[in-house]
Structures are given as C-alpha cells and as structure tokens.
MITI-12522 format. One record per residue: residue number from 1; residue in three letters; chain; x, y, z of N, C-alpha, C in turn. Coordinates in Angstrom, 1 decimal. Layout:
BEGIN
+-------+------+------+--------+--------+--------+--------+--------+--------+--------+--------+--------+
: kekol : zafi : pati :    n_X :    n_Y :    n_Z :   ca_X :   ca_Y :   ca_Z :    c_X :    c_Y :    c_Z :
+-------+------+------+--------+--------+--------+--------+--------+--------+--------+--------+--------+
:   NUM :  ALA :    A :      X :      Y :      Z :      X :      Y :      Z :      X :      Y :      Z :
...
+-------+------+------+--------+--------+--------+--------+--------+--------+--------+--------+--------+
This chain:
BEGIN
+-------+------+------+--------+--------+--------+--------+--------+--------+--------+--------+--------+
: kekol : zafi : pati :    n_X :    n_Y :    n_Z :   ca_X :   ca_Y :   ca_Z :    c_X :    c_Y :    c_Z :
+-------+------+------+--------+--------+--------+--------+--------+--------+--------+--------+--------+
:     1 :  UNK :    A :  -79.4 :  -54.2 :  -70.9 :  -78.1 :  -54.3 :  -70.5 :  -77.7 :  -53.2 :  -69.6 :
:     2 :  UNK :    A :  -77.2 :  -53.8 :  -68.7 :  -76.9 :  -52.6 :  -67.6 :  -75.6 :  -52.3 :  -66.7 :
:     3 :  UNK :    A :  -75.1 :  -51.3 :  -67.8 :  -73.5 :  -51.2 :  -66.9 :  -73.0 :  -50.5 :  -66.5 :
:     4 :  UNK :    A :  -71.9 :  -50.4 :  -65.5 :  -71.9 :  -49.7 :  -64.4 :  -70.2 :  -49.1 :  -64.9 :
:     5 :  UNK :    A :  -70.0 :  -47.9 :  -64.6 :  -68.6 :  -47.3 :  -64.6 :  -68.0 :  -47.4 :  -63.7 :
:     6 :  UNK :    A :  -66.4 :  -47.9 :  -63.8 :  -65.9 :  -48.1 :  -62.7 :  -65.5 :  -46.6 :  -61.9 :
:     7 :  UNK :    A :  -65.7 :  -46.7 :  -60.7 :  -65.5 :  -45.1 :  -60.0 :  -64.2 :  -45.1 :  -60.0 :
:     8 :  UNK :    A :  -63.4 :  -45.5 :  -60.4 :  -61.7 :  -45.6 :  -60.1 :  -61.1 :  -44.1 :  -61.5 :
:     9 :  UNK :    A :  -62.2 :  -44.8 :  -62.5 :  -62.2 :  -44.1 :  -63.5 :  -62.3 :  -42.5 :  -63.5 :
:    10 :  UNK :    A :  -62.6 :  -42.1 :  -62.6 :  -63.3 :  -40.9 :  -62.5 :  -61.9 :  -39.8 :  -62.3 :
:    11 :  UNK :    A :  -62.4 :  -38.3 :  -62.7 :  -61.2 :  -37.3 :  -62.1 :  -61.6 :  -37.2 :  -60.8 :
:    12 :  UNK :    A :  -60.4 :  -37.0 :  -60.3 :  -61.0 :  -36.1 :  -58.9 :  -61.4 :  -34.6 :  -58.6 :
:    13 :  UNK :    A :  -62.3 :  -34.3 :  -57.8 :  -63.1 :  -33.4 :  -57.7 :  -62.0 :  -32.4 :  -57.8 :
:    14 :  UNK :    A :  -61.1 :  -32.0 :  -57.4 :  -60.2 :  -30.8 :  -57.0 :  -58.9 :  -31.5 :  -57.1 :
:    15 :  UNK :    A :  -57.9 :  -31.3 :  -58.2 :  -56.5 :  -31.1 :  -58.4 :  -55.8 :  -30.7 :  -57.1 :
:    16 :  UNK :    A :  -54.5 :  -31.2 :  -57.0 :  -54.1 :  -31.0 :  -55.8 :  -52.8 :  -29.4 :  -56.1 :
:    17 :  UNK :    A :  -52.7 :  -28.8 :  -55.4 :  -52.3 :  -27.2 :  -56.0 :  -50.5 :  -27.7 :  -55.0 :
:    18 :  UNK :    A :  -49.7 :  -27.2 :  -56.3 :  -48.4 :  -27.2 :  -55.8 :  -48.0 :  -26.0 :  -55.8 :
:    19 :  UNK :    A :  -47.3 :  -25.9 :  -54.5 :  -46.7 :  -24.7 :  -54.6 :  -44.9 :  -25.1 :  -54.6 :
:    20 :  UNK :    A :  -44.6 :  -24.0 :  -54.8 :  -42.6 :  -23.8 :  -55.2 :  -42.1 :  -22.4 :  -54.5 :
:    21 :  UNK :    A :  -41.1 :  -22.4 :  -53.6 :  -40.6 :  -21.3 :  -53.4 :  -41.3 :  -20.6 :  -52.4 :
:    22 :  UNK :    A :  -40.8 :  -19.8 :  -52.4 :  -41.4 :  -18.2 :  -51.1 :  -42.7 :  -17.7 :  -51.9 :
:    23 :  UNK :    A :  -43.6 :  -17.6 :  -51.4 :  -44.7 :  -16.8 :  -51.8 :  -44.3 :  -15.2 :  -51.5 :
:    24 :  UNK :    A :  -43.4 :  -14.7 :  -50.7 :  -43.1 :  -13.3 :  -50.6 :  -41.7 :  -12.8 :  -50.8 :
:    25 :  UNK :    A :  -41.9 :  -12.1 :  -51.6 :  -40.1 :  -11.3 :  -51.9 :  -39.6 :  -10.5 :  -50.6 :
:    26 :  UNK :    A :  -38.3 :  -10.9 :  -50.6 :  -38.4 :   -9.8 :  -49.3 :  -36.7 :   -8.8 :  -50.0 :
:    27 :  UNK :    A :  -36.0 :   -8.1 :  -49.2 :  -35.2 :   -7.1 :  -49.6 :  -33.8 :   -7.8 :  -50.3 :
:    28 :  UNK :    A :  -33.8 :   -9.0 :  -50.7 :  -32.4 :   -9.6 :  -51.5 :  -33.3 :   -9.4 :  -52.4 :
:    29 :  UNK :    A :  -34.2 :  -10.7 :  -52.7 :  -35.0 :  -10.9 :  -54.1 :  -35.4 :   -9.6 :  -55.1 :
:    30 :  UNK :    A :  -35.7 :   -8.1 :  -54.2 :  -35.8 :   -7.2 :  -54.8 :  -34.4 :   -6.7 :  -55.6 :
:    31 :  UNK :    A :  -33.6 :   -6.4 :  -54.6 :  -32.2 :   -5.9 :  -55.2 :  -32.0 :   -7.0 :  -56.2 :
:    32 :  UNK :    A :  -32.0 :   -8.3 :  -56.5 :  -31.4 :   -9.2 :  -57.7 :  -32.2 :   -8.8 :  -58.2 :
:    33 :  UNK :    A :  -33.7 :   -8.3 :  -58.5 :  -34.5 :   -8.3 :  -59.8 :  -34.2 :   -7.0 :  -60.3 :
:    34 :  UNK :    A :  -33.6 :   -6.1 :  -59.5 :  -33.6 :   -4.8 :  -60.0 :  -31.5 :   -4.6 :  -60.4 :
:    35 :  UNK :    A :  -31.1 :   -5.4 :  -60.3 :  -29.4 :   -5.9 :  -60.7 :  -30.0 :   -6.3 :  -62.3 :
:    36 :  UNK :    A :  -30.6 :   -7.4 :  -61.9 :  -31.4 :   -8.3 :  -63.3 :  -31.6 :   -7.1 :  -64.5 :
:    37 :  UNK :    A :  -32.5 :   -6.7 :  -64.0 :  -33.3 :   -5.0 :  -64.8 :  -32.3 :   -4.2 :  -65.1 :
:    38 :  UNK :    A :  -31.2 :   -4.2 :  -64.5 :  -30.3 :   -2.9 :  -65.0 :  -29.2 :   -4.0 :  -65.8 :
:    39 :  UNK :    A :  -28.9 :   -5.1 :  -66.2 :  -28.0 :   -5.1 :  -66.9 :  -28.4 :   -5.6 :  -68.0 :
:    40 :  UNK :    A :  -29.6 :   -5.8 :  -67.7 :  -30.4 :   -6.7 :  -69.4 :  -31.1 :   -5.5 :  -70.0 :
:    41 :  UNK :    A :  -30.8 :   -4.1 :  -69.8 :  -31.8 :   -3.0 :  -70.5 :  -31.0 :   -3.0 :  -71.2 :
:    42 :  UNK :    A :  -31.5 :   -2.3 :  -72.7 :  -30.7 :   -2.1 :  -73.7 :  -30.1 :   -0.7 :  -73.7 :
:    43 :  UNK :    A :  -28.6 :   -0.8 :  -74.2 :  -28.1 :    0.4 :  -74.1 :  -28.6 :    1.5 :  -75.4 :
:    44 :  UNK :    A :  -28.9 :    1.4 :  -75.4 :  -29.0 :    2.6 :  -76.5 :  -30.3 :    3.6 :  -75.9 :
:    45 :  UNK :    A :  -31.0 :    2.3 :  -74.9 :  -32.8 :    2.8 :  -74.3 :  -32.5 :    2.9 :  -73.0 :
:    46 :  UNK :    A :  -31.4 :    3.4 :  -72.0 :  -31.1 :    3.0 :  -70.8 :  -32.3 :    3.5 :  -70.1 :
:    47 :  UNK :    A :  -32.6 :    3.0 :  -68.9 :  -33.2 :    3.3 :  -67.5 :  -33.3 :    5.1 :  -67.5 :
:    48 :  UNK :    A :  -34.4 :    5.5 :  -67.7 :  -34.8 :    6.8 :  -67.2 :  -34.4 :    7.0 :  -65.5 :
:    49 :  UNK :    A :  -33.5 :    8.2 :  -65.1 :  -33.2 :    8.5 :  -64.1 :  -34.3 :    8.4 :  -62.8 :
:    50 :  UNK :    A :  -35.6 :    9.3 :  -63.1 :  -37.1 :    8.9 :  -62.6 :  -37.5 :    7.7 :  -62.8 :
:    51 :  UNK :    A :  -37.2 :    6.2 :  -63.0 :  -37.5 :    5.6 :  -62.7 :  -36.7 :    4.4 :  -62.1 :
:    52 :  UNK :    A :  -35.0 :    4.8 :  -62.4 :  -34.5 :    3.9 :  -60.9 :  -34.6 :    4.8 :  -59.7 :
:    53 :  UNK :    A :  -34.5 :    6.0 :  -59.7 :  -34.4 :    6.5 :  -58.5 :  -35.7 :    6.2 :  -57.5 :
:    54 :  UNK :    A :  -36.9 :    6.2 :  -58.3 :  -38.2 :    5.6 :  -58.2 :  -37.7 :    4.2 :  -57.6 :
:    55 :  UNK :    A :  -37.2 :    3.4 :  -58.3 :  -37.0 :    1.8 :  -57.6 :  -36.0 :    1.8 :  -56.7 :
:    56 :  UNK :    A :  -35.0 :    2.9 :  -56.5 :  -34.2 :    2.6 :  -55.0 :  -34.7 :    3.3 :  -53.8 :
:    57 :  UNK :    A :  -36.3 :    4.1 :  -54.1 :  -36.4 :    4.8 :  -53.1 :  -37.6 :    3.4 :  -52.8 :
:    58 :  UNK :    A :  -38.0 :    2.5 :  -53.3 :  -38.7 :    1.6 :  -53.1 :  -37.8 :    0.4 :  -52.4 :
:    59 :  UNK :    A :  -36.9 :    0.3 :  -53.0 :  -35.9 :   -0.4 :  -52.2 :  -35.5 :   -0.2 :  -50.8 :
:    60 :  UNK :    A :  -35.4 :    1.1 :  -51.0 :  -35.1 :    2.3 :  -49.3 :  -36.1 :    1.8 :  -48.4 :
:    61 :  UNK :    A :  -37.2 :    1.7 :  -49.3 :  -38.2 :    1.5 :  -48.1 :  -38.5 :    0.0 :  -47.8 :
:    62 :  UNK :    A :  -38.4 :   -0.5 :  -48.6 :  -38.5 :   -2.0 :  -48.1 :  -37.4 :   -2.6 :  -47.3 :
:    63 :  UNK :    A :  -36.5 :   -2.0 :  -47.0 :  -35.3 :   -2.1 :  -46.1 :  -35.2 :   -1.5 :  -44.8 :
:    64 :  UNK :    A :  -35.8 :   -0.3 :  -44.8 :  -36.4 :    0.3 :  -43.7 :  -37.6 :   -0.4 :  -42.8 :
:    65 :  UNK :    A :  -38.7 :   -1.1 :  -43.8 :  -39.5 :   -1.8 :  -43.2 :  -39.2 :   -3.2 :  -42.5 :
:    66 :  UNK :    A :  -38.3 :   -3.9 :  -43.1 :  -37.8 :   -4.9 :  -42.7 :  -36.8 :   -4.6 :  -41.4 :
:    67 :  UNK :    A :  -35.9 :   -3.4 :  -41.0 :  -35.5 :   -2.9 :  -40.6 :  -36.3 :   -3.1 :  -38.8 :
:    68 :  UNK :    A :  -37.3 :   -2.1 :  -39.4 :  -38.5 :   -2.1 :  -38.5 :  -38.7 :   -3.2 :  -37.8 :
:    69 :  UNK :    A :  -39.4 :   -4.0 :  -39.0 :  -40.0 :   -5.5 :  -38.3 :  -39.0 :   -6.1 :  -36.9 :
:    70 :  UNK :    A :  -37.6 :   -6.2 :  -37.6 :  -36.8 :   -6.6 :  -36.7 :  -36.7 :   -5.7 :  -35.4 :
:    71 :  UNK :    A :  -36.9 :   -4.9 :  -35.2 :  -36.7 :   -3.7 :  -33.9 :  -37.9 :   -4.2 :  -33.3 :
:    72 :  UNK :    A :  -39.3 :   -4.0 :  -34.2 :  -40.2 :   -4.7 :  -33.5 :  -40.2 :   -6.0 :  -32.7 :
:    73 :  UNK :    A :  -40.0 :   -7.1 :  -33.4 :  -39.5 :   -8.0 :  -33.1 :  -39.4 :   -8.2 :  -31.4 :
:    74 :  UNK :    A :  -37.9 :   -7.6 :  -31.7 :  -37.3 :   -7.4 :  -30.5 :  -37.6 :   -7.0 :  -29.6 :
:    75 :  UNK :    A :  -38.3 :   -5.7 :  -29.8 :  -39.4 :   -5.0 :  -28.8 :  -39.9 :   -5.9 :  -28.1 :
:    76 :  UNK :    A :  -41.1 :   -6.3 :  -28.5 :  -42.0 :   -7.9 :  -28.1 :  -41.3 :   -8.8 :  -27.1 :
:    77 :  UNK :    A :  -40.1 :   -8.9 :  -27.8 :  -39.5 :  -10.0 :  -27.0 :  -39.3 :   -9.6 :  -25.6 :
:    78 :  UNK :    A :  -38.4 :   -8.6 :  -25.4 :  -38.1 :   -7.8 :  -24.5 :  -39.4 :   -7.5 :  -23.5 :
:    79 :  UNK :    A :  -40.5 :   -7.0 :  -23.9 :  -41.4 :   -6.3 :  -23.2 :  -42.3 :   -7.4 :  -22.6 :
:    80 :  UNK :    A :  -41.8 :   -8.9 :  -23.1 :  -42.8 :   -9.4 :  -22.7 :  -41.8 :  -10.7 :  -21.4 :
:    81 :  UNK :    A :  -40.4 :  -10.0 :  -21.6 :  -39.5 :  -10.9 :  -20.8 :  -39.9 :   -9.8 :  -19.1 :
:    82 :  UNK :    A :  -40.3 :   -8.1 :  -19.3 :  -40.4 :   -7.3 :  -18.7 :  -41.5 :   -7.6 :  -18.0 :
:    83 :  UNK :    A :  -42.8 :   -8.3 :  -18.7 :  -44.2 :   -8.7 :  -18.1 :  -43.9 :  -10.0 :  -17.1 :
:    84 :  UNK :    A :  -43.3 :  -11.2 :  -17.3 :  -42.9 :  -11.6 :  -16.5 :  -42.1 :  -11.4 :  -15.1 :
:    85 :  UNK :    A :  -41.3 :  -10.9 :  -15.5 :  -40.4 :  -10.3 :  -14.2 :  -41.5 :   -9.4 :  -13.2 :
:    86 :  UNK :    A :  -42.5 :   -8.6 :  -14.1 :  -42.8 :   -8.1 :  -13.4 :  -44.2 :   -8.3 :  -12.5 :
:    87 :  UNK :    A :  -44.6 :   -9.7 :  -13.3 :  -45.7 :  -10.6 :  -12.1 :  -44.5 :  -11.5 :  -11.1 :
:    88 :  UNK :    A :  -43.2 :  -11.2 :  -10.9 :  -42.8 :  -12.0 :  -10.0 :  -42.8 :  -11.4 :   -8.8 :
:    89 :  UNK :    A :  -43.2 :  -10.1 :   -8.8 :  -43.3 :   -9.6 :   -7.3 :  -44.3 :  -10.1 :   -6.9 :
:    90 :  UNK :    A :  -45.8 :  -10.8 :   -7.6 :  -46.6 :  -11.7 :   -6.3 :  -46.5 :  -12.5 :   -5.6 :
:    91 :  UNK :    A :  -45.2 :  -13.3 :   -6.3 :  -44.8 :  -14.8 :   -5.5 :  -45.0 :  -14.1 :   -4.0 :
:    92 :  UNK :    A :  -45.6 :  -15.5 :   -3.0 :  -45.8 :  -15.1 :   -1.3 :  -46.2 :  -14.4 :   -1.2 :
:    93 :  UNK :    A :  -47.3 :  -13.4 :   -2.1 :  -48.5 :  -12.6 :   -2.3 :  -49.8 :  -13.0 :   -2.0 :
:    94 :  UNK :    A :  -50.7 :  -12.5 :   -1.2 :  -51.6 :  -13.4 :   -1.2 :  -53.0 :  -12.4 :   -2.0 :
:    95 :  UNK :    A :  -53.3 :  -13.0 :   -3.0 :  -54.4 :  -12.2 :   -4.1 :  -56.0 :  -12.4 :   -4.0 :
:    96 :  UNK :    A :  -56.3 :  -11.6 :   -3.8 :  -58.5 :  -12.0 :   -4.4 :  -58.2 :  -12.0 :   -6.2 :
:    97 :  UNK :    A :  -59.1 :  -13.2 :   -6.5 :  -59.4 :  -13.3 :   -7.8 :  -61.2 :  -13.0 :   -8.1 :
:    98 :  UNK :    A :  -61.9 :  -13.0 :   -9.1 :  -62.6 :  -13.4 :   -9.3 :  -62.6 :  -14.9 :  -10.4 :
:    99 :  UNK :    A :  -63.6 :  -15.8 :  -10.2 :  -63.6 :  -16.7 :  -10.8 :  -65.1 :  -17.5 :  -11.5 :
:   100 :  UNK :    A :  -64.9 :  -17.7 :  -13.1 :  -66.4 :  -18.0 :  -13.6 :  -66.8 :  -19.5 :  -13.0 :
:   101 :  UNK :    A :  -67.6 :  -20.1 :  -12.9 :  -67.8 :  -21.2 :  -12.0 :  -69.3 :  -21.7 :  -13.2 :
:   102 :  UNK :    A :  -68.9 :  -22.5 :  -14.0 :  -70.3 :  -22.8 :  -14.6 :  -71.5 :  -24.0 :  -13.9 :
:   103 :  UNK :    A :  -72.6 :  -23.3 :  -13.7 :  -73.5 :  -24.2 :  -12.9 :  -73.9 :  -25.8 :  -13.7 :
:   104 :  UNK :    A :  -74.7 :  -26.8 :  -12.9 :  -75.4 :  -27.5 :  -13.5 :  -76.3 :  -27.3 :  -14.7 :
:   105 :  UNK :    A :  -77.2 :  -26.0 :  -14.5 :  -78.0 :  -25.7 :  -15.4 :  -77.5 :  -25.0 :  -16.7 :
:   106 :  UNK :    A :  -76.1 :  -25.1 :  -16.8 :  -75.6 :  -24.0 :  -17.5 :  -75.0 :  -22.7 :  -17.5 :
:   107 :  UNK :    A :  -75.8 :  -22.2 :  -16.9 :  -75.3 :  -20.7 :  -16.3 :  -73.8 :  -20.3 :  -15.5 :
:   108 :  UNK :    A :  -73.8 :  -19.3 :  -15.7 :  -72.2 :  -19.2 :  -15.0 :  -72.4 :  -18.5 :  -13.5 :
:   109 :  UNK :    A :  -71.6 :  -18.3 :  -13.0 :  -71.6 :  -17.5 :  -11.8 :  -70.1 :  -16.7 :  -11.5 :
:   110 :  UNK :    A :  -70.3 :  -15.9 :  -11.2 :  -68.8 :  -15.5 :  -10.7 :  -68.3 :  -15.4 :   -9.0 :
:   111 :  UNK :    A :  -67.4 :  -16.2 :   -8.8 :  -67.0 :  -16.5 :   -7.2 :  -65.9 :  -15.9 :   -7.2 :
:   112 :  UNK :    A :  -65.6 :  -15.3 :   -5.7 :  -64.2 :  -14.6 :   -5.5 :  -63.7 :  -15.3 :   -4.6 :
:   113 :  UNK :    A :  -62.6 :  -15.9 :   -5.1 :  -61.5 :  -16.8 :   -4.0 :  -60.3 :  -16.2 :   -3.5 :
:   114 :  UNK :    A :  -59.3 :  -16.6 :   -2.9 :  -58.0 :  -15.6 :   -2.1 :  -57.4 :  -17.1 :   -2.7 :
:   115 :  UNK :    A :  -56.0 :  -16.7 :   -2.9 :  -55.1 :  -17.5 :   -2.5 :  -53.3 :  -16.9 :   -2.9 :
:   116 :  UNK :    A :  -52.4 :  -17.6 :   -2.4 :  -50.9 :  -17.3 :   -2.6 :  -50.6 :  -17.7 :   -3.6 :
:   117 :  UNK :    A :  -50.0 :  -16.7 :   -4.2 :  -48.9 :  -17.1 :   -5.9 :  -47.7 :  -18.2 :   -5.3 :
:   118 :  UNK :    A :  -47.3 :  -18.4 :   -6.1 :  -46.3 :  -19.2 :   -6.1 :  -45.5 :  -19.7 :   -6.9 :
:   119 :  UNK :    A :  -46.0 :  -19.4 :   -8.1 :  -45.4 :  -19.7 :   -9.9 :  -46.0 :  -18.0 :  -10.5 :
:   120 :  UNK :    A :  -45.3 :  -18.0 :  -11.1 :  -45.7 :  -17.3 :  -13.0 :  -45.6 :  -17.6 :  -13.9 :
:   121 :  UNK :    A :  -46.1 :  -17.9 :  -14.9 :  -45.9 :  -18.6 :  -15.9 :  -46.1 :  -17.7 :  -17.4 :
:   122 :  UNK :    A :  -45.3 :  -18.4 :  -18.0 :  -45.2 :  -17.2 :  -19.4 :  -45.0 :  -18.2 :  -20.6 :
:   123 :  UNK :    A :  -46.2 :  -18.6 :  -21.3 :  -46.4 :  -19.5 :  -22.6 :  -47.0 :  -18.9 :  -23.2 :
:   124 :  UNK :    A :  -47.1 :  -19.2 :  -24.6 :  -47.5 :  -18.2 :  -26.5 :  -48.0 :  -17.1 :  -25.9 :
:   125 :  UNK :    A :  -47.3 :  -16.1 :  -25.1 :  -47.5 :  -15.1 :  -25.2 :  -48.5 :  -14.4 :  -24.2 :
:   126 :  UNK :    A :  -48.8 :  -15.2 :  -23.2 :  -49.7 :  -14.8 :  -22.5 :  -49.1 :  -15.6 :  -20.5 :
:   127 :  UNK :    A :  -49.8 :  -14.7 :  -19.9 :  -49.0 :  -14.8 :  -18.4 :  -49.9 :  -15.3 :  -17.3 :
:   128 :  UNK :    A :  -49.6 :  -16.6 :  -16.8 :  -50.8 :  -17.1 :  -15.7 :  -50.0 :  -17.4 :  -14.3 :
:   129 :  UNK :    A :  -50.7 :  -17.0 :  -13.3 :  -50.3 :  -16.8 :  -12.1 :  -50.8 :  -18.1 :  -11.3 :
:   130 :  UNK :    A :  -49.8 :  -18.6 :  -11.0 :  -50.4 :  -20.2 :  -10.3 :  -49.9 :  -20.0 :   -8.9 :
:   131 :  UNK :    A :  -51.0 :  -20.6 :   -8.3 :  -51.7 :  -20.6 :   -6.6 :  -51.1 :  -22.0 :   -5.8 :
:   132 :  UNK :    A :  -51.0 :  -21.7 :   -4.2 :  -50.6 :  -23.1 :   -3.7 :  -51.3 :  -24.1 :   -4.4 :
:   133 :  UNK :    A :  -52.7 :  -23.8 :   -4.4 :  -53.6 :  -25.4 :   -4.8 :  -53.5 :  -25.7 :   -6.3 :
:   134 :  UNK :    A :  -52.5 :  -24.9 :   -6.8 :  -52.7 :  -25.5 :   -8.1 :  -53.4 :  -24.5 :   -9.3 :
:   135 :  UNK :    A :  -54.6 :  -23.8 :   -8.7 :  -54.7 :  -22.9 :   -9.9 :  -54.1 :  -21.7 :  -10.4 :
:   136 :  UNK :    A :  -54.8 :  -22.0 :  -11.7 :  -54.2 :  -21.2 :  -12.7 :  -54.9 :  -19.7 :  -12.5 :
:   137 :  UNK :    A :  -54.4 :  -18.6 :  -12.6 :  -55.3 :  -17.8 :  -12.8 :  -54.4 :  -16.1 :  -13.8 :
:   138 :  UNK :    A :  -55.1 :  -15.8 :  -14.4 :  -54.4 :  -14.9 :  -15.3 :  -54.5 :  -13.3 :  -15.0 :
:   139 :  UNK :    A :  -53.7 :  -12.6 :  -15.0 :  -53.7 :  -11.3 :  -14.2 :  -54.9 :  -10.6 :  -14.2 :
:   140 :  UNK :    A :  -55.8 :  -10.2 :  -15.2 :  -56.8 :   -9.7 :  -15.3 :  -57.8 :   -9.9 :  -14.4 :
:   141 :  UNK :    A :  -58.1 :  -11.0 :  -13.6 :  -59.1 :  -12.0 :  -12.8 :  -58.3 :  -11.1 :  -11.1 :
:   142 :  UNK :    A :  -57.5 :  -10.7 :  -11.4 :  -57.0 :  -10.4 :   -9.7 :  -57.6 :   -9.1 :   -9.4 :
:   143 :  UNK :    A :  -58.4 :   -9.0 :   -7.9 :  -58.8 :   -7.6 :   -7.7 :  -58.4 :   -7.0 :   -6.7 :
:   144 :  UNK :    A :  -57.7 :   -7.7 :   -5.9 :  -57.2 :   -7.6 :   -4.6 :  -55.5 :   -8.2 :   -4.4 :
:   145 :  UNK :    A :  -54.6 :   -7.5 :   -3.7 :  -53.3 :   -8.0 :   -3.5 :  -53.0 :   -7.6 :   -2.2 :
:   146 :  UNK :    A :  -52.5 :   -8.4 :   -1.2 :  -52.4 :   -8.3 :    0.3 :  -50.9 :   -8.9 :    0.2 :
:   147 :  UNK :    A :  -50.3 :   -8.6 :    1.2 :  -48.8 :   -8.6 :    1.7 :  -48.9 :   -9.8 :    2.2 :
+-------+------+------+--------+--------+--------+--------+--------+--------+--------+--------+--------+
C-alpha cells in the first residue's frame, strides 16, 4: 500500500517575521523611558545622583547628535543646490569629454568628443551635463572647456 502525504500539509520552510513599531529610539522615546524610570523608582531607594546625571549627559548627547544630523542634513542640501548652480556656467560652453565606447569584441576604448552644454541636470544626488545631441555626460569625463 502506498500513500502519499498531502504537501498542503506541510509547515512552511520559514515563518513569516513581523515587525511593530520603530526599530530605533530616537530623543523623545529616550526622555519618556527615563520620565518612566524616575517616577516608578522606589522612594525609599531613589536614583543615585551618578547615575541620572550619567543618563542626562546621555540624553545631552543624543540631542546633540540629532541636532547634528539635521545641520548635516541641511548642509547636503545646500551644497549640492551650490554644485548645480555651479555647472551652470557651462551652458553655451563648448567642452572635450572623454568617452568609453565598448567594441564588438568586447573591449572598451576611450574616444574624445567636443560638444556644447545646454542642460544640467541634478537627480539622486549626482550631476550630468547634457550636449546639443543629446548626450549625457557627467563632470568628471570633461577635460577641456573653450568659450
């Protein structure tokens, strides 16, 4: 006699994993756990002085770093509004690029073409210089710039 188990039956290889919430505390979540911590200690055993001063200088600094991030942030933003503006003096520029050119066989080659800007372009973070004909070319590739 020969019988077969239905595969329906079976567990699946890997449980599916739930997640809930923020995986990362950031400077509220700390201040309520440490609000939490100071009113649920017992009075008779209060908080040693060395060890809130310990958790607000931890606090200090997790506020400072966030602090940070945001300045950073903003930095970025700014410096990279600066990178644009500042390939817009090629427009009606006429540039030497170099360019990779992959052969039949595989191999590459590098060709140097000329042509006029006419766009700048500024997407995820990175800056391409576009030519009458259409191409694309990214500042690093330019070796030459003529009036």
């Amino acid at each position: 006699m020969d019988t077969k188990i239905d595969q329906s039956l079976f567990l699946p290889d890997s449980k599916p994993v739930k997640q809930t919430g923020n995986t990362s505390l950031g400077k509220d979540d700390f201040l309520k756990l440490l609000i939490a911590q100071l009113s649920n200690q017992d009075p008779l055993k209060p908080m040693e002085d060395k060890e809130f001063i310990a958790q607000m200088a931890s606090f200090s600094s997790l506020e400072q770093m966030y602090n940070m991030n945001e300045t950073l942030t903003s930095w970025v933003a700014h410096q990279n509004n600066g990178q644009l503006l500042q390939y817009s003096e090629l427009i009606n520029k006429e540039v030497t690029y170099t360019h990779s050119v992959e052969n039949d066989d595989g191999t590459t080659k590098e060709t140097t073409e000329t042509g006029t800007v006419t766009k700048i372009h500024f997407e995820n973070g990175e800056t391409t210089i576009e030519l009458t004909d259409g191409t694309k070319v990214k500042p690093n590739e330019i070796i030459t710039l003529s009036a």
